[in-house]
C-alpha positions in Angstrom: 11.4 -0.7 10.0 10.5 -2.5 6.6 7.1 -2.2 5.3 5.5 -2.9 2.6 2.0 -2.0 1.3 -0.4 -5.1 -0.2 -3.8 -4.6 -2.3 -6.0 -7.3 -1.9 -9.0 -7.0 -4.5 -11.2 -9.4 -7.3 -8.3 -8.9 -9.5 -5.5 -10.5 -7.2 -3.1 -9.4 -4.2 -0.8 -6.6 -5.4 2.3 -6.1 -3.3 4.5 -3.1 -3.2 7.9 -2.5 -3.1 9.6 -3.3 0.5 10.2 0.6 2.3 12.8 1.3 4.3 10.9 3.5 7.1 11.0 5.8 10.3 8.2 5.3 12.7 7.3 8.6 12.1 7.0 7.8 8.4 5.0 4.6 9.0 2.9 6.5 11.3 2.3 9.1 8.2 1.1 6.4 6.1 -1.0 4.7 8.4 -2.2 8.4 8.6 -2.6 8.6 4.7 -4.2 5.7 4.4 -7.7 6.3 6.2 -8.3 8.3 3.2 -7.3 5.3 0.8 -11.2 5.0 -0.7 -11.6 8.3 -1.5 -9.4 8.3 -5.0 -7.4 5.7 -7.2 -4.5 4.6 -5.7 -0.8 3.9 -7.0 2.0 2.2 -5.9 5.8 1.1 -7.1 5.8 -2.7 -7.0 8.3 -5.1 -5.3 9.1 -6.3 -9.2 10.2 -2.5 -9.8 6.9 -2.3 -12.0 4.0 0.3 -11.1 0.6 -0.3 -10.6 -2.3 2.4 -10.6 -5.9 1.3 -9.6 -8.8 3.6 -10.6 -11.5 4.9 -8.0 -13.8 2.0 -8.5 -11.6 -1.1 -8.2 -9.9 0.6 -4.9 -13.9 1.0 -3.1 -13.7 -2.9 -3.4 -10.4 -3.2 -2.0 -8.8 -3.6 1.1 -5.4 -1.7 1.9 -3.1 -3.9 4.4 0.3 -2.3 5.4 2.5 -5.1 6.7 5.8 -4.7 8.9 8.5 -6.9 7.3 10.8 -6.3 10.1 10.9 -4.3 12.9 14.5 -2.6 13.3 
């Protein structure tokens, strides 16, 4: 399956690079992400750049993990 991760915040949306995934690695990540307040937050960008959000911006964020396409 494809999926890829989106930050939606007061600064913008922020998409990540499109993953190539198992269910059992999707399922890891939804996993990982219930914990996705607790710390700053990174992520590889679809336009190859790299994005890192500090503690306080990702409290105000929301975390949305869309499937691209289901294979």
């Amino acid at each position: 399956m494809r999926v890829q991760l989106e930050i939606i915040n007061e600064f913008g949306v922020f998409e990540g690079e499109v993953m190539n995934l198992t269910k059992e690695q999707y399922l890891t990540i939804k996993e990982m992400s219930k914990n996705f307040y607790e710390t700053g937050f990174e992520m590889s960008t679809e336009d190859d750049g790299f994005i890192i959000i500090p503690p306080e911006i990702v409290r105000k964020s929301i975390l949305k993990i869309k499937i691209k396409e289901d294979v």
